[in-house]
Backbone as a chain_set.jsonl record, in Angstrom:
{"seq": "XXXXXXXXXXXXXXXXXXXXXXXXXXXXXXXXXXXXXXXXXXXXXXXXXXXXXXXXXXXXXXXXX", "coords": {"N": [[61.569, 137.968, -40.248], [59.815, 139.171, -41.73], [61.178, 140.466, -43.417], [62.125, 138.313, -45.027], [59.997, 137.444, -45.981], [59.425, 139.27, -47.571], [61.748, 139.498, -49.332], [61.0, 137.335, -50.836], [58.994, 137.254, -52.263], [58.764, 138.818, -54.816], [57.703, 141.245, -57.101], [58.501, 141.949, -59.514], [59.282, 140.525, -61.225], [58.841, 138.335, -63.568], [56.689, 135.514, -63.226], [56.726, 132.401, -63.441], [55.364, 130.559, -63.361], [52.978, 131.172, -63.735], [52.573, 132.259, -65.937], [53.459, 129.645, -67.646], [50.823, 128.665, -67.321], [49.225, 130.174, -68.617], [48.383, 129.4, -71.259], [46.57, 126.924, -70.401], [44.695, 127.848, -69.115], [43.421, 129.427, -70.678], [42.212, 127.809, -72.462], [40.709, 126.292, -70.364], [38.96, 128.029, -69.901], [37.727, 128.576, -72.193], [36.296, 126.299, -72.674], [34.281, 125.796, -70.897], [32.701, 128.218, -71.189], [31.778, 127.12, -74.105], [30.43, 124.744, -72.962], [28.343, 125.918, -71.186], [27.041, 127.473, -73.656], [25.975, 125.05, -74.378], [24.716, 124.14, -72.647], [22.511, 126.24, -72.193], [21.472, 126.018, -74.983], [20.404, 123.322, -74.517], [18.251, 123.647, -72.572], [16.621, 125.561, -73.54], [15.624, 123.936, -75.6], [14.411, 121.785, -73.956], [12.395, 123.283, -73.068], [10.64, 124.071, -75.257], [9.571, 121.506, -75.704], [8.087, 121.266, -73.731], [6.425, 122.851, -73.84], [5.12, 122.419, -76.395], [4.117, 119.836, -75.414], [2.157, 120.833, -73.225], [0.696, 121.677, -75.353], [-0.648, 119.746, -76.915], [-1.906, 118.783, -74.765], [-3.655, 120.33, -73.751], [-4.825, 120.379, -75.832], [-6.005, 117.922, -76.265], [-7.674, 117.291, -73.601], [-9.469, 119.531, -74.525], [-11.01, 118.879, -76.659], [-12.409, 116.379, -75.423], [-13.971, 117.217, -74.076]], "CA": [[60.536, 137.168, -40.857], [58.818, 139.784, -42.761], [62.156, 140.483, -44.194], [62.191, 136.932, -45.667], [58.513, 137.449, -47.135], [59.78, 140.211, -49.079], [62.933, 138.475, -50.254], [60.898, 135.631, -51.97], [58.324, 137.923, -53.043], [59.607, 139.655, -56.137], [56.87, 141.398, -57.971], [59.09, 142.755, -60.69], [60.268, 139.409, -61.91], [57.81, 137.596, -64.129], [55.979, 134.401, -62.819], [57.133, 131.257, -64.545], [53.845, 129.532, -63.313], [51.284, 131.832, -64.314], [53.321, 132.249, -67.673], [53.192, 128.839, -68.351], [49.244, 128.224, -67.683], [48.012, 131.062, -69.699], [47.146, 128.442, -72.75], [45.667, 125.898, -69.973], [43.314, 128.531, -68.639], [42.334, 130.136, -71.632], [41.075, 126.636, -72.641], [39.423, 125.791, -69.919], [37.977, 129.345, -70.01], [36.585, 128.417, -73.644], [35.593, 125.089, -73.062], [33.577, 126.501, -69.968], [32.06, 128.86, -72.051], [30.757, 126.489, -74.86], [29.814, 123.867, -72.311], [27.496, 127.179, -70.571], [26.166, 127.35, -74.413], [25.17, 123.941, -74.719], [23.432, 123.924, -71.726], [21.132, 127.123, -72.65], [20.519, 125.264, -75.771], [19.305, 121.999, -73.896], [17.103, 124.408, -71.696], [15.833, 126.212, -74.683], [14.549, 122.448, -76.543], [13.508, 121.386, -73.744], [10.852, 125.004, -73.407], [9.978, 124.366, -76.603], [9.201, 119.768, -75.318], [7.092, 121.526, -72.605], [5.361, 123.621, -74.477], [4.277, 121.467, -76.996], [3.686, 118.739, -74.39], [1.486, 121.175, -72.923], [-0.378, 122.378, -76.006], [-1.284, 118.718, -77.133], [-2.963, 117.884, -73.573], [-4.559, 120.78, -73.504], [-5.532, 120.19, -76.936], [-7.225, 116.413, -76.098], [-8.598, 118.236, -73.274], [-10.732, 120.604, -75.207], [-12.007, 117.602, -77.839], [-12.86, 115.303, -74.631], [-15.247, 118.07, -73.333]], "C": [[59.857, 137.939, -41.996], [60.229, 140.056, -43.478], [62.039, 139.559, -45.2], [60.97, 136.851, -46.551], [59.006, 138.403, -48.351], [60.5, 139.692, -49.649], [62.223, 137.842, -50.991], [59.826, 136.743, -52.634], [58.834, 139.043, -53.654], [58.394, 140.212, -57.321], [57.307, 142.245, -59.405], [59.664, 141.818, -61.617], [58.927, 138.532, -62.502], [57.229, 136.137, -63.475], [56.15, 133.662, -63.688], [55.954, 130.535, -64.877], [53.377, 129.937, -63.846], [51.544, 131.914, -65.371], [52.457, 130.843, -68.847], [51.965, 127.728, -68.363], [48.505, 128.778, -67.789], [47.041, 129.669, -70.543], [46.054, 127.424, -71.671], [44.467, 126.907, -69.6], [42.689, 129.485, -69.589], [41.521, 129.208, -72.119], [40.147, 126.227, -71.824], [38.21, 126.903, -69.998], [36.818, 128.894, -71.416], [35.986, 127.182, -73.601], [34.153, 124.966, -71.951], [32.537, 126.847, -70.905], [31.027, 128.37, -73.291], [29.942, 125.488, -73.964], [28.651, 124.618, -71.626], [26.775, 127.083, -72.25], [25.129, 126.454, -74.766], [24.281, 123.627, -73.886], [22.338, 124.614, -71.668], [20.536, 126.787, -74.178], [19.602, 124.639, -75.458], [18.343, 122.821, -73.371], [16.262, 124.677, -72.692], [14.985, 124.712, -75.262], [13.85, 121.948, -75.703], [11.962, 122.504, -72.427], [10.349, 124.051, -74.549], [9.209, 122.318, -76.174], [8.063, 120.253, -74.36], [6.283, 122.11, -72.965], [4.603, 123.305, -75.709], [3.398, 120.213, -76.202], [2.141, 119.53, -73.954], [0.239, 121.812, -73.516], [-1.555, 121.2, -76.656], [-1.798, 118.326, -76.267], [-3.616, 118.841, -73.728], [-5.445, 121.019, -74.878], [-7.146, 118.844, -77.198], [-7.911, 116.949, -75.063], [-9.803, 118.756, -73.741], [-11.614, 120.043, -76.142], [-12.396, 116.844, -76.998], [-13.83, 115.953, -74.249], [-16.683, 117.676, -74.065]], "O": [[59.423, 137.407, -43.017], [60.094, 139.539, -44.587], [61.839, 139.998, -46.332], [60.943, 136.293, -47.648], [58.969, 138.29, -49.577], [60.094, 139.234, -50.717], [62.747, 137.638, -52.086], [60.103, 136.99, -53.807], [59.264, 140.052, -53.094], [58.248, 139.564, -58.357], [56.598, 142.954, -60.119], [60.366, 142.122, -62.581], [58.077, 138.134, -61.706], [58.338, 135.712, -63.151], [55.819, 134.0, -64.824], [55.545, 130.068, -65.94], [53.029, 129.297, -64.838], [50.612, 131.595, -66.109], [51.697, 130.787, -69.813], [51.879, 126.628, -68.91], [47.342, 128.577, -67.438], [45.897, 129.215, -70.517], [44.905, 127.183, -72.04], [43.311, 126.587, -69.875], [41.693, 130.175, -69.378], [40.323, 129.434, -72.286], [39.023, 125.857, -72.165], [36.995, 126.739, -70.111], [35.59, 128.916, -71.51], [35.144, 126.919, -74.459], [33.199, 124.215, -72.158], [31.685, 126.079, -71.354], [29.923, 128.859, -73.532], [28.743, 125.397, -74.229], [27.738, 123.82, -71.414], [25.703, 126.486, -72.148], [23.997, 126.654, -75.206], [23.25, 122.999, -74.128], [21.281, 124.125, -71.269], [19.425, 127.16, -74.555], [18.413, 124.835, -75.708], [17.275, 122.59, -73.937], [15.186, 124.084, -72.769], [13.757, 124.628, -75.253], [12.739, 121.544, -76.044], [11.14, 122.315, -71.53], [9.455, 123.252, -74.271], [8.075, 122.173, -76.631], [7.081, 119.517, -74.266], [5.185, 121.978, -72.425], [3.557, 123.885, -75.999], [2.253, 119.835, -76.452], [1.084, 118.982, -74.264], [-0.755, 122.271, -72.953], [-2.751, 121.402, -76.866], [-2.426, 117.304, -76.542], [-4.74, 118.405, -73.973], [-6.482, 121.677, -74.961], [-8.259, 118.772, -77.72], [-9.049, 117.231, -75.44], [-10.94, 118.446, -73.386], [-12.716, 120.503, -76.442], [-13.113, 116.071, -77.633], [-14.813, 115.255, -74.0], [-17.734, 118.186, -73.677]]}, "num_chains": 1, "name": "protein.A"}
């Protein structure tokens, strides 16, 4: 049995699979990667929606006093 594992396992003989889904996983790798940018954009605009939000109430605030 363990004989038979070794037989099929051949680590000196190239991998056809993994060969032929380099290009798919470098894309998803990059499309990952920008989709991770676009989302620390959105975060970032909406800091900047909250923090205006929060400077105009506490702006009517301070004129209602």
């Amino acid at each position: 049995m363990v004989q038979d594992a070794l037989d099929f396992y051949k680590p000196d003989e190239p991998d056809r699979n993994w060969e032929r889904m380099q290009p798919r996983i470098a894309y998803l790798e990059t499309e990952r990667a920008k989709a991770l940018d676009e989302i620390d954009q959105v975060k970032d605009y909406v800091d900047e929606l909250d923090e205006e939000l929060s400077e105009l109430k506490l702006s009517i605030n301070q004129t209602g006093d």
